[in-house]
ZAMARGU-4260 file (C-alpha; in steps of 0.2 Angstrom, whole numbers, plus 5000, padded with zeros to 4 digits):
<rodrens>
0) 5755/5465/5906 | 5754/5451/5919 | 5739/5459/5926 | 5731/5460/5909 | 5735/5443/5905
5) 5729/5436/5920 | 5713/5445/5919 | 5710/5441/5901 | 5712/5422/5907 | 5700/5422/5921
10) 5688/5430/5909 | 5691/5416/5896 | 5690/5403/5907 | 5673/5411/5914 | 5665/5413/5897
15) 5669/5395/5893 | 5661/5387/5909 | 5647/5399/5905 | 5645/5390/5889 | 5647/5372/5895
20) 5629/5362/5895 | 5625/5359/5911 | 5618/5339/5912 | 5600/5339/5923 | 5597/5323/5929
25) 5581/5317/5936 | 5585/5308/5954 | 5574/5294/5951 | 5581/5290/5934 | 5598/5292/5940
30) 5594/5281/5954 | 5591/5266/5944 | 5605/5269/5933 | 5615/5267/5948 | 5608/5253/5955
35) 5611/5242/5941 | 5622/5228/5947 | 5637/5218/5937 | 5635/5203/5951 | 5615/5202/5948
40) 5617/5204/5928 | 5633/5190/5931 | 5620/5178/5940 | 5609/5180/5928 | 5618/5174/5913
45) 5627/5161/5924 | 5610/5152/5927 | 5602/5153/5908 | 5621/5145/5905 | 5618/5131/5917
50) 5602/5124/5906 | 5611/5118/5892 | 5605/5123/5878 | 5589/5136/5875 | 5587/5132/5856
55) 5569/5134/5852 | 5568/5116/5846 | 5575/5107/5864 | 5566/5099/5878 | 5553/5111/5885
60) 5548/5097/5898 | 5563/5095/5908 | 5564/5103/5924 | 5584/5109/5922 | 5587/5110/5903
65) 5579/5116/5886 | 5571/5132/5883 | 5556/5126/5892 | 5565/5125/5909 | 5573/5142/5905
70) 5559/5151/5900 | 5549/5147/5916 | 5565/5152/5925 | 5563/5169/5918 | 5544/5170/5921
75) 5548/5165/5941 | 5562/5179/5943 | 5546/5192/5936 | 5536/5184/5949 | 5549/5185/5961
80) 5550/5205/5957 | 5532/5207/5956 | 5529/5201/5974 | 5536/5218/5978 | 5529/5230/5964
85) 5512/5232/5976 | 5503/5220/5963 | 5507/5232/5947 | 5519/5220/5941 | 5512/5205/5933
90) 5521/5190/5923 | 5517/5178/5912 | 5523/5163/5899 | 5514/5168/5882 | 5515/5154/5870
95) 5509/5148/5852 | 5511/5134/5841 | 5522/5135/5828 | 5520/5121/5813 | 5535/5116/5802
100) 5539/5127/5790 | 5554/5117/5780 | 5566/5129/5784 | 5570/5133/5803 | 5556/5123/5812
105) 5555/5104/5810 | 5540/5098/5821 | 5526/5107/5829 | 5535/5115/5843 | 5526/5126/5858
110) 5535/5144/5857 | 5534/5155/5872 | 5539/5172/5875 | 5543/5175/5895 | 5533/5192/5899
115) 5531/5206/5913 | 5520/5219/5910 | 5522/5235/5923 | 5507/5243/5922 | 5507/5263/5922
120) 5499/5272/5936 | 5488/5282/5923 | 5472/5271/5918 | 5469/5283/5904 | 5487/5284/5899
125) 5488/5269/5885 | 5506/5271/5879 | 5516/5254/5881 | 5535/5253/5880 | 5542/5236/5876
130) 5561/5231/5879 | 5566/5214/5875 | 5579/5201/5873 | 5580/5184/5867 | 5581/5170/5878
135) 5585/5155/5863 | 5602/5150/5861 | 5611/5139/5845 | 5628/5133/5838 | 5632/5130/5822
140) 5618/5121/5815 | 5604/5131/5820 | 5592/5115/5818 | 5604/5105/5833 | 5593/5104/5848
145) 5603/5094/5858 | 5622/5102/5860 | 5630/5113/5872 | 5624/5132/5866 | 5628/5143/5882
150) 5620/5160/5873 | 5629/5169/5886 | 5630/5185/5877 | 5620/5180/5860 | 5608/5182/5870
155) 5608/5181/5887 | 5617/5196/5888 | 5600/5204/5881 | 5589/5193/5891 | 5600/5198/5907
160) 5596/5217/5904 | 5578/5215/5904 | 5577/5204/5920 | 5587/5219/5927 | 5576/5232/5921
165) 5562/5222/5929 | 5569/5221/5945 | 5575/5239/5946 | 5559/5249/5938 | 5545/5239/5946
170) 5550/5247/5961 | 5544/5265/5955 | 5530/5270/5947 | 5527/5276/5930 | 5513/5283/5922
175) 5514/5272/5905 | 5514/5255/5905 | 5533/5245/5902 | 5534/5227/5894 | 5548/5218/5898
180) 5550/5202/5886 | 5562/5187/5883 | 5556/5180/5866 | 5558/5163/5859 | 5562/5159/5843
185) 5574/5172/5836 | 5588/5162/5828 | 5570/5152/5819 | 5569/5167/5810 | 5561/5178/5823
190) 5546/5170/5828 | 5543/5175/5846 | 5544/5194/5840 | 5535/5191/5826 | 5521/5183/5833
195) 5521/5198/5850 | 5521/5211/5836 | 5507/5204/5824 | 5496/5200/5840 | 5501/5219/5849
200) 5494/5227/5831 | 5478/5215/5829 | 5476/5221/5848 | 5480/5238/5845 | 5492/5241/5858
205) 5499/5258/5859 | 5517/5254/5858 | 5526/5271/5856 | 5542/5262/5858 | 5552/5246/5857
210) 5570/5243/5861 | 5579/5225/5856 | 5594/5220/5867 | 5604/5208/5855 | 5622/5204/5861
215) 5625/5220/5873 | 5638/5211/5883 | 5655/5206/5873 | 5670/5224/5871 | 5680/5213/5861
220) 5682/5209/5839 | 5688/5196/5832 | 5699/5198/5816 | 5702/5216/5819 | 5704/5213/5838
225) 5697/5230/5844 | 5693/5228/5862 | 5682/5245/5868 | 5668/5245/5881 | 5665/5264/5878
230) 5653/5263/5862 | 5635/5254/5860 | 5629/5255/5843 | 5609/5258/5841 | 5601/5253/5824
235) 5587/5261/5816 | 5578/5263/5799 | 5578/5277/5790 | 5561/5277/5776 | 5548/5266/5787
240) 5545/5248/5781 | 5527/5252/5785 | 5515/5260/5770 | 5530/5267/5765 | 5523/5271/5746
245) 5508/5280/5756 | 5522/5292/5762 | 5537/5291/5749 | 5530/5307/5741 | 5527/5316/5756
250) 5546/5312/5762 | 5552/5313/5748 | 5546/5332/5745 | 5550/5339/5761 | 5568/5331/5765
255) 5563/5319/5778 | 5572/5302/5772 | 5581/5304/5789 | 5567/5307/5799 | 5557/5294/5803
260) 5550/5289/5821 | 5562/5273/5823 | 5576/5289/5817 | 5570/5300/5829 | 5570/5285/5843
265) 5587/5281/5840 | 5594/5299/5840 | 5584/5299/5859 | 5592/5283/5865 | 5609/5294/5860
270) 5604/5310/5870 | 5596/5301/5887 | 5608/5286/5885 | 5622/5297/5887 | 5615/5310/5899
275) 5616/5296/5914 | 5627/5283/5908 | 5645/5290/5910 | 5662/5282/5899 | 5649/5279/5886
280) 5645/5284/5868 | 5629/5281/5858 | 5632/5278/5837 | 5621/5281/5827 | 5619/5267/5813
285) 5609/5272/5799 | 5604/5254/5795 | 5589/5244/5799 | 5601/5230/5805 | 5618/5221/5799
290) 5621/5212/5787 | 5612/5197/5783 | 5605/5197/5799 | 5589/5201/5809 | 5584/5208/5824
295) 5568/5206/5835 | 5564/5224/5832 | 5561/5220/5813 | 5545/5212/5816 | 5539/5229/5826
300) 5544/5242/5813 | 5537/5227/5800 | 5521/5231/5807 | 5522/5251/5810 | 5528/5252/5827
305) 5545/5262/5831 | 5558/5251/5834 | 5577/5249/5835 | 5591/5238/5840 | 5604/5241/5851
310) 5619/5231/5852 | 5638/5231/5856 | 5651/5240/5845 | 5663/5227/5840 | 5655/5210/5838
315) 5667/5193/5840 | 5662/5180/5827 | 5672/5165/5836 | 5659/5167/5848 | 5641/5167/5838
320) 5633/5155/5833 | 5648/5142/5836 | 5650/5125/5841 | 5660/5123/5858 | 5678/5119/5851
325) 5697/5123/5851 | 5704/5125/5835 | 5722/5130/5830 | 5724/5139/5849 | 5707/5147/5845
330) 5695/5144/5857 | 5674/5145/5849 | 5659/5146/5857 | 5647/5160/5867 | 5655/5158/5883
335) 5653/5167/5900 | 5672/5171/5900 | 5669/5178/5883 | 5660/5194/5892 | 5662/5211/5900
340) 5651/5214/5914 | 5655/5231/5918 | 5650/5235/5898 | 5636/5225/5901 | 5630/5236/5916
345) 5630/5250/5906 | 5621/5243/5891 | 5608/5239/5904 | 5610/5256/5910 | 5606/5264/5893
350) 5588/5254/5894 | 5581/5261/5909 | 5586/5279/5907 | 5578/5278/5890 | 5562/5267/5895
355) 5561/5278/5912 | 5561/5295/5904 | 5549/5289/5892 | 5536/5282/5903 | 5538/5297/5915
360) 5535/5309/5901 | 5519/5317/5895 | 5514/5312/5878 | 5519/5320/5862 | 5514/5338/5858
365) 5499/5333/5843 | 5496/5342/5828 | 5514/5349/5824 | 5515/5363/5811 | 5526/5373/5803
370) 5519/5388/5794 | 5523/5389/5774 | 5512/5402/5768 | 5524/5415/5769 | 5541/5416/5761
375) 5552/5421/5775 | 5570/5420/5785 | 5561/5414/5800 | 5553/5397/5805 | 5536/5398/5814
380) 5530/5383/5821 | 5513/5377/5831 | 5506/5365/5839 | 5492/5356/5853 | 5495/5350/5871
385) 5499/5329/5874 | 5483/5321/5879 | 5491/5315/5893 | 5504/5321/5907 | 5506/5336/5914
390) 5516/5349/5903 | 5529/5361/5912 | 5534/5366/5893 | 5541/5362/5875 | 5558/5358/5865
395) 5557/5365/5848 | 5573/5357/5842 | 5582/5360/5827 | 5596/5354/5817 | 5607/5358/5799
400) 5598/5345/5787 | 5614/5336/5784 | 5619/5336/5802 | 5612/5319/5812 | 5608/5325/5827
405) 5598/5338/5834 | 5611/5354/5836 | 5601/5366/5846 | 5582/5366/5857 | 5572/5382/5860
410) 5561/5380/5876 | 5545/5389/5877 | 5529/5386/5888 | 5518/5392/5874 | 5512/5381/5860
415) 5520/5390/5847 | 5537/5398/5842 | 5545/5408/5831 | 5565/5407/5827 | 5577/5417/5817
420) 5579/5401/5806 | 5576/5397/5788 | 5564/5382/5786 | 5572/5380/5770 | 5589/5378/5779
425) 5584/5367/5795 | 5576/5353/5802 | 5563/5355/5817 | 5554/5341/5830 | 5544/5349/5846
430) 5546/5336/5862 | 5534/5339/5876 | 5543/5342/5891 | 5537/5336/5911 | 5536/5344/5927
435) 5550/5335/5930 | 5559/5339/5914 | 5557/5321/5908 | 5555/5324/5887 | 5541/5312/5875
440) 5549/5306/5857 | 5548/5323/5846 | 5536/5324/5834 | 5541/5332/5817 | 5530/5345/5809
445) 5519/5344/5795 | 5514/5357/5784 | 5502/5371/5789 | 5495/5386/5782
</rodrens>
């Protein structure tokens, strides 16, 4: 009985590492991720301390405080990157004038938007990916130019992530082209994103994704006093701000209220973000943004790109937005004390798997199509090679309708598949899948015949 005990446990035991999934990590991904550093991201954020304030409305002359003097330092640690990037590395201070609107804005104030552009390696390949962060900072009174307003996490916390990124990716090469920005002008009611997204759509850059890094850097609540450095919250919207009574009938018909590209972007920050970043979960907030709040990435999904936020799980009110002050013990303000640098590494971590896999990808799979012309049991679905990248094969993923991620994938090496699943019952996407096993954003079907 022993025996046949033992025997049924070594079978058990076999059967359940047989039906663990097995996490493949591409080594230059996974090289980044590790090389993210808490002293670099800590110097960071120690420097866009010492200038004061950053409020969009301070001294942009002064050589060691204001926004002005903060700004440029963000545009000379690009530079300093791009002396090693073998020119593809390029940075830049991107302004505009911003007239007094009564509200927010007081005078005619010069805005500018610290930018390094990585180009890809692939002339022909025009996707762009853009993460950002904001580099203006505030206390109370968002119109007072003038008083200490560390920003340390709100957010330099952002603002570090993306100089990191910078440093670490410019070293390798990517066929897409990455943007790394720190805006002005957010707590003004998101002028610096605002003004890169209306000028990327009068362009017409091909921005297939945007990430906003607000406030990645603090574990700790206040009121409910949760302190957890193992969850990072991504917000997206669900029906898209853009032409969205050109499309309600079409969602609206075939059950895809959840499935719209800045969706289907967060639910891929979840899967890669967790595949190289360890002691981490990804939730999924089913909201544009909080709560009488605004995020830069507003101003891209505004103007019908894909974007989301991302941001830390538990936010602590006594340090946003607060003038410098102890009160009844309580000590206020956005203070560098105040953070978690080890959370902040990962958070920073979570970008440059995402952007990496991304821009290492080939493009979507064009022309998705799932056949309805027959009543069956089955789901077949269709589709055209990306334009660009070289393809080893496909993901046709799939997922109960009520269920928020994607549950299963099917690979193939065709452009075509047919599964023993119900398209009445299930939700499909197909994801275009690199020699090097990197996957694009997947691309929900449309109907065909």
């Amino acid at each position: 009985m022993k025996k046949l005990f033992l025997s049924f446990f070594i079978v058990a035991f076999y059967l359940s590492l047989q039906a663990q999934t097995i996490v493949q990590r591409n080594a230059d991904i996974d090289n980044m991720v590790k090389a993210v550093n808490q002293d670099s991201l800590k110097s960071y954020i120690t420097k866009m301390v010492s200038f004061g304030t950053r409020n969009t409305l301070s001294d942009i002359t002064s050589k060691s405080k204001g926004i002005g003097a903060a700004r440029n330092w963000v545009v000379g640690k690009f530079n300093q990157f791009a002396a090693g990037s073998n020119g593809r590395l390029t940075a830049y201070l991107d302004t505009v004038t911003i007239a007094p609107d009564a509200k927010r804005v007081d005078k005619p104030t010069l805005l500018g938007n610290a930018v390094a552009i990585l180009k890809g390696t692939d002339v022909s390949d025009k996707r762009v990916y853009v993460v950002s962060g904001h580099l203006d900072s505030r206390v109370t009174d968002v119109m007072n130019r003038t008083s200490n307003a560390p920003g340390a996490n709100d957010d330099g916390s952002g603002v570090a992530g993306v100089i990191e990124a910078a440093r670490i990716m410019s070293k390798y090469n990517f066929p897409a082209t990455i943007i790394f920005v720190a805006v002005s002008g957010e707590e003004q009611s998101l002028l610096g994103s605002g003004f890169m997204a209306r000028k990327a759509k009068k362009e017409n850059w091909n921005i297939d994704a945007m990430l906003n890094n607000d406030m990645i850097g603090s574990n700790n609540s206040s009121e409910t006093q949760i302190i957890d450095n193992t969850k990072l919250r991504v917000f997206s919207e669900g029906l898209p701000s853009f032409e969205l009574e050109k499309n309600a009938k079409y969602i609206r018909q075939f059950g895809l209220e959840n499935d719209g590209k800045s969706r289907q972007l967060a639910r891929y920050v979840k899967e890669i973000g967790e595949r190289y970043v360890d002691q981490l979960e990804v939730k999924l907030i089913y909201r544009n943004d909080r709560f009488l709040r605004g995020g830069d990435h507003s101003p891209f999904v505004e103007n019908g790109f894909t974007a989301v936020r991302i941001t830390e799980m538990n936010e602590n009110f006594d340090h946003q937005h607060q003038d410098l002050r102890t009160e009844n013990g309580v000590r206020y303000g956005d203070l560098q004390e105040f953070m978690d640098f080890e959370y902040l590494r990962k958070n920073t971590a979570v970008n440059i798997a995402v952007l990496a896999n991304l821009a290492k990808a080939p493009t979507s799979p064009i022309d998705v199509k799932i056949d309805v012309k027959n009543l069956s049991n089955s789901s077949f679905l269709y589709w055209k090679a990306p334009e660009k990248g070289k393809v080893k094969g496909y993901y046709v993923l799939m997922r109960e309708t009520s269920s928020p991620t994607w549950e299963k994938k099917f690979y193939t090496t065709a452009t075509e598949l047919r599964i023993p699943y119900s398209k009445d019952n299930y939700l499909f996407a197909v994801q275009s899948v690199g020699i090097d096993d990197n996957e694009s954003l997947p691309m929900v079907p449309g109907i065909g015949r």
